[in-house]
N, CA, C and O atoms as CSV, one atom per row, in Angstrom:
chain,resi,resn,atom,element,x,y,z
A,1,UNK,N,N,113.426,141.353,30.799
A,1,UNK,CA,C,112.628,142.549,30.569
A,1,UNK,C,C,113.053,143.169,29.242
A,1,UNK,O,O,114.225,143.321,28.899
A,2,UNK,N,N,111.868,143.544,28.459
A,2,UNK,CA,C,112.407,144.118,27.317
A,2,UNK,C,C,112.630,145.812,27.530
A,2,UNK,O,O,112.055,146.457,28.407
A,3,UNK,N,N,113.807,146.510,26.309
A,3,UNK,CA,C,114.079,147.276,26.320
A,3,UNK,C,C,113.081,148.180,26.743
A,3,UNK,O,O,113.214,148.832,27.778
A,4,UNK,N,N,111.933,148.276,25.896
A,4,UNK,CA,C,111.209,149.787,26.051
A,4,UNK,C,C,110.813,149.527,27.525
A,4,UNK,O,O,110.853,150.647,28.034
A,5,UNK,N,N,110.403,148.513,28.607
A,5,UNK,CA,C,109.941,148.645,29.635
A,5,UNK,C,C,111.312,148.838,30.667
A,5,UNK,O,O,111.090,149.021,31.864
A,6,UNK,N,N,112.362,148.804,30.301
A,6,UNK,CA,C,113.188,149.567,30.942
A,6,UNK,C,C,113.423,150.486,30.532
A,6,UNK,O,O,114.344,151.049,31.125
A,7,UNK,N,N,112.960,151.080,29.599
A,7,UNK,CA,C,113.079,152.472,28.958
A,7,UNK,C,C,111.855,153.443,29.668
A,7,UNK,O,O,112.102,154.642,29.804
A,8,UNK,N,N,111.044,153.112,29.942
A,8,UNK,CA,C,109.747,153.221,30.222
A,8,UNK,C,C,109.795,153.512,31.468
A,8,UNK,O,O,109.320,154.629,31.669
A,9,UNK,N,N,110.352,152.725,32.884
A,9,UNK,CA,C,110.216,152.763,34.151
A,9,UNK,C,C,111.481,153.189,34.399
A,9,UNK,O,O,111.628,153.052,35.614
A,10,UNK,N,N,112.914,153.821,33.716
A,10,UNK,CA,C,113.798,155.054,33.782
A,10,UNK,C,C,113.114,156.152,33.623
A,10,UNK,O,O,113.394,156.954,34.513
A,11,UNK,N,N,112.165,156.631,32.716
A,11,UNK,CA,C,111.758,158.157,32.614
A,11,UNK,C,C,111.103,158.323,33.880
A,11,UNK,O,O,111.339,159.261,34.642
A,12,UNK,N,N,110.060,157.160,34.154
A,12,UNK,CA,C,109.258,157.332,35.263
A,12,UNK,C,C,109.778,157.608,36.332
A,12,UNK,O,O,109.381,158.506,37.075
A,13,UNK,N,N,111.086,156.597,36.624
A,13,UNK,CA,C,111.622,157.284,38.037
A,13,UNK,C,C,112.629,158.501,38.458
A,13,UNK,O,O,112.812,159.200,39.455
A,14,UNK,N,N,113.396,158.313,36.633
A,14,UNK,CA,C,113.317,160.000,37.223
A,14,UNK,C,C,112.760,161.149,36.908
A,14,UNK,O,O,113.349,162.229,36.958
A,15,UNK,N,N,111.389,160.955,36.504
A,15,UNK,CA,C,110.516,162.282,36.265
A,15,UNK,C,C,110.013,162.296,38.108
A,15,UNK,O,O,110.102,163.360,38.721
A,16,UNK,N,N,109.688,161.476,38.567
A,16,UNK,CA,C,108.983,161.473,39.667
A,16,UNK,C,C,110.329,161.649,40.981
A,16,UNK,O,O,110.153,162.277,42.025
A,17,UNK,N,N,111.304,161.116,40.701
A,17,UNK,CA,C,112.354,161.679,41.116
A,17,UNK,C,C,112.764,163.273,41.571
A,17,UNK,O,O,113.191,163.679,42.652
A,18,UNK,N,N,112.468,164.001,40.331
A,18,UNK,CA,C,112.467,165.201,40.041
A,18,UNK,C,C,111.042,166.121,40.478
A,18,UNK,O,O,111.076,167.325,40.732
A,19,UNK,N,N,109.919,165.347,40.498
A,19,UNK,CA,C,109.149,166.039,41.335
A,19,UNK,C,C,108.418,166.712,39.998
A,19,UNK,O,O,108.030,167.878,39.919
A,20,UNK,N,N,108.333,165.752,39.029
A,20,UNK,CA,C,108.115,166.284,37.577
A,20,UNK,C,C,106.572,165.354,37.236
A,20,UNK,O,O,106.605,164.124,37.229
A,21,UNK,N,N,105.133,166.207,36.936
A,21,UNK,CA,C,104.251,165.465,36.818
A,21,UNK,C,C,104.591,165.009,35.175
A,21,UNK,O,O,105.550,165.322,34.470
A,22,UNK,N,N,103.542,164.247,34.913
A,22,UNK,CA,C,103.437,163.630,33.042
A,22,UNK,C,C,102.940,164.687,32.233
A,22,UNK,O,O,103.565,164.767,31.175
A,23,UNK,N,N,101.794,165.749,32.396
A,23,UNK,CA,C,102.192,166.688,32.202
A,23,UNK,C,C,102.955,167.387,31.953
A,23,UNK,O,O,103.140,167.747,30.790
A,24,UNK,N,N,103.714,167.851,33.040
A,24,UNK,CA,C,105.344,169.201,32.668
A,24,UNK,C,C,106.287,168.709,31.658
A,24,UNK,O,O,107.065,169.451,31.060
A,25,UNK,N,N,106.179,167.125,31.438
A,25,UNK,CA,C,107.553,166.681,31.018
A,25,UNK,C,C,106.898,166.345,29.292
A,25,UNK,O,O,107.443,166.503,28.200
A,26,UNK,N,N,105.652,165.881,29.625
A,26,UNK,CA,C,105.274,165.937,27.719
A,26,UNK,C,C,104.947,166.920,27.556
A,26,UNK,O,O,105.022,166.796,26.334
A,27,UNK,N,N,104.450,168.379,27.730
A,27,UNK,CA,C,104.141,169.423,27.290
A,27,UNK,C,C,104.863,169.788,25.701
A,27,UNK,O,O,106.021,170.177,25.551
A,28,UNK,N,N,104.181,169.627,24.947
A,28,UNK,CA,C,104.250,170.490,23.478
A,28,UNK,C,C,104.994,168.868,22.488
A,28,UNK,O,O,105.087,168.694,21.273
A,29,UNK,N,N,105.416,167.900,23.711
A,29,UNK,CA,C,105.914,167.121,22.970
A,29,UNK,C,C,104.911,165.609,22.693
A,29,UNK,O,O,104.875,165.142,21.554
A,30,UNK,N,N,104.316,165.094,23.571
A,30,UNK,CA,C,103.395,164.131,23.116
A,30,UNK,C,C,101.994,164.205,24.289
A,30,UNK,O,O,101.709,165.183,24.980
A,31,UNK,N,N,101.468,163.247,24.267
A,31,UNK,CA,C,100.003,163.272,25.441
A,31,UNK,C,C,99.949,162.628,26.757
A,31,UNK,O,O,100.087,161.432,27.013
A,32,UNK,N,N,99.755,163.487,27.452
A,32,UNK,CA,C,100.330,162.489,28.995
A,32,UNK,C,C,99.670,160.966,28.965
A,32,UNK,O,O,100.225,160.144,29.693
A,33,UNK,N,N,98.455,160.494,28.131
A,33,UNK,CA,C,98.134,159.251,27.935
A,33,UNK,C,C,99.480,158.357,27.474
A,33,UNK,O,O,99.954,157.312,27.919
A,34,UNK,N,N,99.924,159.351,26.251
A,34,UNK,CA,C,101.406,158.093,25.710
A,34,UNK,C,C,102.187,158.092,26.855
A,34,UNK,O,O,102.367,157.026,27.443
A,35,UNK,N,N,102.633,159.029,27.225
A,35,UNK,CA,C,103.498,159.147,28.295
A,35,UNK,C,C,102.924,157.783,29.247
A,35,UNK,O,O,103.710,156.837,29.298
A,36,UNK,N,N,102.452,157.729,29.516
A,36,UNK,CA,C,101.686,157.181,30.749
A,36,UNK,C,C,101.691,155.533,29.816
A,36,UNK,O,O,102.545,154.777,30.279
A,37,UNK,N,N,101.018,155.031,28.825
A,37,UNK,CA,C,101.464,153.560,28.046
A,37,UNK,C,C,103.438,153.583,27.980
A,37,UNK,O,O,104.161,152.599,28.135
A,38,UNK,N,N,103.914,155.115,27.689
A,38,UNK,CA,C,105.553,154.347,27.434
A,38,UNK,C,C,105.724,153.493,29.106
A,38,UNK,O,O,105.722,152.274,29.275
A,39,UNK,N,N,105.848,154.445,30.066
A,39,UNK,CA,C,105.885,154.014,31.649
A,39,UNK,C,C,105.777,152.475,32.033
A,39,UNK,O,O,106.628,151.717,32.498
A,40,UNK,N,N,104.102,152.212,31.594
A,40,UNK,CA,C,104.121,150.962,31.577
A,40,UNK,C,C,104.149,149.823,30.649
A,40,UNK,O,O,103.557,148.743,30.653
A,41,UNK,N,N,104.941,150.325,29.910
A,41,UNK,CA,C,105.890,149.772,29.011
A,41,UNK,C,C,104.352,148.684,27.950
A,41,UNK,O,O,104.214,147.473,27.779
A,42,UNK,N,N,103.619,149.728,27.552
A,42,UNK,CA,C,102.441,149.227,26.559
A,42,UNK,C,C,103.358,149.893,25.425
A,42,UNK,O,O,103.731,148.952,24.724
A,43,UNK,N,N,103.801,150.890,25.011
A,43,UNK,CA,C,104.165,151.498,23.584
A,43,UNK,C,C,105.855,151.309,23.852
A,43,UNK,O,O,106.470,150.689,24.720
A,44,UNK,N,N,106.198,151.944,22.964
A,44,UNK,CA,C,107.625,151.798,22.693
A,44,UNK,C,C,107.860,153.606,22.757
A,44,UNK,O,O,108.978,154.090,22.580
């Protein structure tokens, strides 16, 4: 597995862990769409 898709499915589990939508956690910082390609490990 490459890096960013373990980079990718760490934020995910613990944003969702935390009870944290893609929303709350990109707010002011990127678009819950990127958010949502890093996850499944489409972007870096």
């Amino acid at each position: 597995m490459e890096q960013h898709n373990i980079t990718g499915k760490l934020i995910e589990y613990v944003r969702t862990e935390a009870n944290i939508s893609r929303g709350e956690l990109c707010r002011g910082l990127c678009s819950r769409a990127f958010l949502a390609r890093v996850e499944k490990g489409e972007r870096t």
